[in-house]
C-alpha positions as CSV (number, residue, x, y, z in Angstrom):
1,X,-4.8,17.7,-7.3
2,X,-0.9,17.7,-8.1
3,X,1.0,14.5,-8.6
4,X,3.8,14.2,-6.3
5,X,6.8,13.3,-8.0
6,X,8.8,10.4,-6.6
7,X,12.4,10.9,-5.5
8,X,15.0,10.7,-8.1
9,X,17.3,7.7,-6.5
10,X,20.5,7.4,-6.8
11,X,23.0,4.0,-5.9
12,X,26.5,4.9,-4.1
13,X,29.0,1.7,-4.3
14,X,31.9,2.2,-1.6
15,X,34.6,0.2,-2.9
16,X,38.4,0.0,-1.9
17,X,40.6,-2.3,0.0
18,X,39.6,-3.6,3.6
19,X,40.4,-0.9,6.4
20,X,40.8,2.3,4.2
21,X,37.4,3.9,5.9
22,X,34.7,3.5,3.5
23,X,32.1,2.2,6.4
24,X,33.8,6.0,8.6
25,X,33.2,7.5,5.9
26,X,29.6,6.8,5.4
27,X,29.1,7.1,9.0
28,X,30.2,10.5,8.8
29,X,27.7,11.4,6.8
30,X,24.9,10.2,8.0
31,X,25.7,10.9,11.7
32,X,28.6,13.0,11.4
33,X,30.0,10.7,14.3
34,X,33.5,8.8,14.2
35,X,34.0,5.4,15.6
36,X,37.5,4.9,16.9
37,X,36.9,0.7,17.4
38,X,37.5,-0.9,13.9
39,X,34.6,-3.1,12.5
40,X,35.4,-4.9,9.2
41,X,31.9,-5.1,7.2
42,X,31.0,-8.7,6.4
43,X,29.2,-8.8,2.9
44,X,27.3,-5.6,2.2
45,X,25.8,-3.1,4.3
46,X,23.0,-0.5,3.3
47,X,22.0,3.0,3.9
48,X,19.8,5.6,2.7
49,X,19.9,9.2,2.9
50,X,17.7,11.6,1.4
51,X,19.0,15.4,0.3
52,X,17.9,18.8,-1.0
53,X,19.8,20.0,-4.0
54,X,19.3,23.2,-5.1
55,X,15.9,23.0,-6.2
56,X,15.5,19.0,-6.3
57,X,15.5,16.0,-3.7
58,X,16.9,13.3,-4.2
59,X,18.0,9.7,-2.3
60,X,21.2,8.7,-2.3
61,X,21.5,5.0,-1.5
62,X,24.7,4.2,0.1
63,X,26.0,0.4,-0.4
64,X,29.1,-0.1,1.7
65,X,31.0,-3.3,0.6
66,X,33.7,-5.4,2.3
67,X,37.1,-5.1,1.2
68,X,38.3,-9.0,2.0
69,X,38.8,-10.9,-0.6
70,X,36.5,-13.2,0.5
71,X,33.8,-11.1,-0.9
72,X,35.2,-9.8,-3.8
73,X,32.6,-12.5,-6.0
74,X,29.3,-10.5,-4.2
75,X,30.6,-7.2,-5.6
76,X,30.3,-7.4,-9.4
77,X,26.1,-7.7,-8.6
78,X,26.4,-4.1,-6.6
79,X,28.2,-2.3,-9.2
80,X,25.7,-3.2,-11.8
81,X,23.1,-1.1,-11.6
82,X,25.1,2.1,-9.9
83,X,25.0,5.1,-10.7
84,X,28.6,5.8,-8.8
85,X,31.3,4.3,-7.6
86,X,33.0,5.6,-4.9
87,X,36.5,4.4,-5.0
88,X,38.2,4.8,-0.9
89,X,42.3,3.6,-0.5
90,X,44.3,5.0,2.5
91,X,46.8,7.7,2.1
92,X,48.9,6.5,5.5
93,X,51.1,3.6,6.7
94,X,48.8,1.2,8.8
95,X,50.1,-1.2,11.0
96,X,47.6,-4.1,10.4
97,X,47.4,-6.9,12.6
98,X,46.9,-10.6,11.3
99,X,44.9,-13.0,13.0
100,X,47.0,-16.7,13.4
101,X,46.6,-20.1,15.1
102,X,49.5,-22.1,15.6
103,X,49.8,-25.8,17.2
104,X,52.0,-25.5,19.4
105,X,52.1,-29.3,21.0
106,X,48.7,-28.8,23.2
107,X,46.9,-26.6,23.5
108,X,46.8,-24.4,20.1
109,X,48.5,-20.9,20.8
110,X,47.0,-18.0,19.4
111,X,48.9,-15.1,18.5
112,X,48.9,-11.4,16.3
113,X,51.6,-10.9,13.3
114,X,52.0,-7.2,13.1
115,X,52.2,-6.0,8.9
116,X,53.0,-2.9,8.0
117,X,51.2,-1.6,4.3
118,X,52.7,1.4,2.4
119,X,51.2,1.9,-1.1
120,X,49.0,-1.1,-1.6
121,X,45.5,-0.1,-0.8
122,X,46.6,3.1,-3.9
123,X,48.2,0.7,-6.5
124,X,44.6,-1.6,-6.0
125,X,42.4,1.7,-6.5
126,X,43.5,0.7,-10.2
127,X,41.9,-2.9,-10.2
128,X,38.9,-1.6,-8.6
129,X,38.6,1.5,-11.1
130,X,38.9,-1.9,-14.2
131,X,35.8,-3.5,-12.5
132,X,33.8,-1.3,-12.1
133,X,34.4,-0.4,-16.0
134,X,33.9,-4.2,-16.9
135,X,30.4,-3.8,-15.2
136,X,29.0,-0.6,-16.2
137,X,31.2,1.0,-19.0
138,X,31.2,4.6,-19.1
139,X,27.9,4.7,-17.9
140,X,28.8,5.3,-14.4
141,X,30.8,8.4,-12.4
142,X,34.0,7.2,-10.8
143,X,35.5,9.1,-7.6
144,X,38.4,7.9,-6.4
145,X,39.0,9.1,-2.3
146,X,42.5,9.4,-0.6
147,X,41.6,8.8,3.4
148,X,42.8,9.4,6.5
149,X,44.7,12.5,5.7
150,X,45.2,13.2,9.2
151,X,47.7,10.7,9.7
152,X,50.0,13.3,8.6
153,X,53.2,12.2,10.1
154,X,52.4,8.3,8.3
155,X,51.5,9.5,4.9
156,X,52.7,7.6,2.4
157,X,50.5,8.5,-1.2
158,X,51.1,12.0,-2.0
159,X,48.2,14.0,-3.4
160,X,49.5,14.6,-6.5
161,X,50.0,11.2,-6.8
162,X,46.6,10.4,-6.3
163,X,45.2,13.5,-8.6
164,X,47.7,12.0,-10.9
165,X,45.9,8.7,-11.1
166,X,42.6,10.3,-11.2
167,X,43.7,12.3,-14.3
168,X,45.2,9.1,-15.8
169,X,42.4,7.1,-15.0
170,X,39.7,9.9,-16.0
171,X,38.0,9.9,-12.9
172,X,37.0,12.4,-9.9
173,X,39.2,12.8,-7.3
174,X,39.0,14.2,-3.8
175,X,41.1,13.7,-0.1
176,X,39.1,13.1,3.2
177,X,39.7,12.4,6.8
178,X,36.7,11.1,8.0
179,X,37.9,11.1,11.8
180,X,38.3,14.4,11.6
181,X,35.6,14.9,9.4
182,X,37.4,16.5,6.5
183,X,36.0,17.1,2.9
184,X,33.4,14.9,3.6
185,X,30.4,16.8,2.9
186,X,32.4,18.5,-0.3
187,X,32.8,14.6,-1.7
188,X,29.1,14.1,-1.6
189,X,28.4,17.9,-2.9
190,X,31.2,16.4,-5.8
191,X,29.3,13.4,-6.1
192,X,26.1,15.2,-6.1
193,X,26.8,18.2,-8.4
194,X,28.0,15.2,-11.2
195,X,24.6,13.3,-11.1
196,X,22.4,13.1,-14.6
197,X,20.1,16.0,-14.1
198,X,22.4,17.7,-11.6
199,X,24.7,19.5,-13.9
200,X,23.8,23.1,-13.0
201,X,24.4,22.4,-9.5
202,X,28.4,22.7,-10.1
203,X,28.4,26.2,-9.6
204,X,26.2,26.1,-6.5
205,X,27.7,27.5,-3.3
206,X,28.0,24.7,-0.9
207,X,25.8,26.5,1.8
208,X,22.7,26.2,-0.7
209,X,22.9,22.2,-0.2
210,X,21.0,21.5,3.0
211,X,20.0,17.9,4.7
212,X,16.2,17.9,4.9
213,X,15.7,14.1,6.2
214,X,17.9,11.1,7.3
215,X,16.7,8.0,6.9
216,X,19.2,4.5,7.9
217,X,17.8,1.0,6.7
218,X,18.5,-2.2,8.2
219,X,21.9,-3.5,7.4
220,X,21.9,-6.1,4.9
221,X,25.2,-7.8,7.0
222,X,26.2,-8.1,10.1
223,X,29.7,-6.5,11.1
224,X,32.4,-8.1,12.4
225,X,34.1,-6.7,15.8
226,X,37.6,-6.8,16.0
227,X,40.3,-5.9,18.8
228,X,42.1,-2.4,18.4
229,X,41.6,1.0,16.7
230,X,42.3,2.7,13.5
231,X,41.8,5.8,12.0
232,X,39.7,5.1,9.4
């Protein structure tokens, strides 16, 4: 009787500023769905999703982390033992709204501080890319993501700029919209054509890659609701 032979896993490591899309992003992959009322993910959240490649299946375990700083000690652990790091910043100006409290004599008035944030979630794609280094060397593939391209008219990282920093950096590089659901299949086939053991799949046409099973876990975190939309 033949030995089946377990699944090849593989360990995804969404990392990027909070509110660039890395959570839409994985959502769109696994459901292909878009949600337009903006979560920020408290601590780490978990997903699994197993593919056929060519000729081979394999699970690709998909670790969504919070952008806050708050969180930033939990992430070092996660990078560890990955096999990618999936870098996301936002290509558009985002008009992001801060929570504050202020005692105003009695009672405490709450209000919103609006802040706008150009470049910043870009220039920080270069701290992330030097941690996940410190953790794992060269032993790891980098892809760095420019998001929410469909924010044409607010774009504010031009794609050269962000190919340049790839180059420079010596990473992959790829744009995606995942509210309109752009290039987000082509980053995974990216992603999945660089895997050890995959190498042969980079001349594969992308119709040959098919999704033979979906499989969410329970969330390791909770997710924390929060008032307005983005596109993320």
């Amino acid at each position: 009787m033949a030995t089946v032979s377990p699944l090849a896993k593989y360990k995804l490591v969404f990392l990027g500023d909070q509110s660039v899309g890395k959570t839409s992003i994985i959502t769109r992959f696994m459901y292909d769905k878009f949600d337009t009322t903006y979560q920020a993910t408290i601590g780490i959240d978990f997903l699994s999703k197993t593919m056929y490649l060519e000729d081979r299946t394999v699970r690709l375990q998909l670790w969504d982390t919070a952008g806050q700083e708050r969180f930033r000690s939990l992430i070092p652990s996660y990078i560890r033992d990955s096999s990618v790091a999936v870098i996301v910043y936002d290509v558009a100006k985002i008009l992001r709204k801060k929570f504050l409290a202020r005692v105003m004599a009695s009672p405490v008035c709450f209000t919103f501080e609006n802040s706008f944030e150009d470049r910043q979630s870009f220039l920080n794609t270069s701290r992330w890319i030097e941690e996940v280094r410190t953790e794992r060397g060269d032993d790891v593939i980098i892809v760095l993501v420019g998001n929410k391209t469909d924010l044409v008219d607010k774009r504010q990282v031009s794609i050269e700029e962000g190919d340049g920093k790839a180059r420079e950096s010596g990473v992959m590089f790829i744009e995606t919209s995942a509210k309109a659901g752009f290039n987000i299949k082509p980053l995974f086939r990216k992603i999945a054509a660089a895997l050890p053991g995959m190498e042969t799949l980079s001349s594969t046409k992308q119709e040959d890659m098919v999704d033979v099973n979906l499989k969410p876990t329970v969330n390791s975190s909770q997710t924390e609701q929060q008032g307005g939309g983005c596109s993320c």
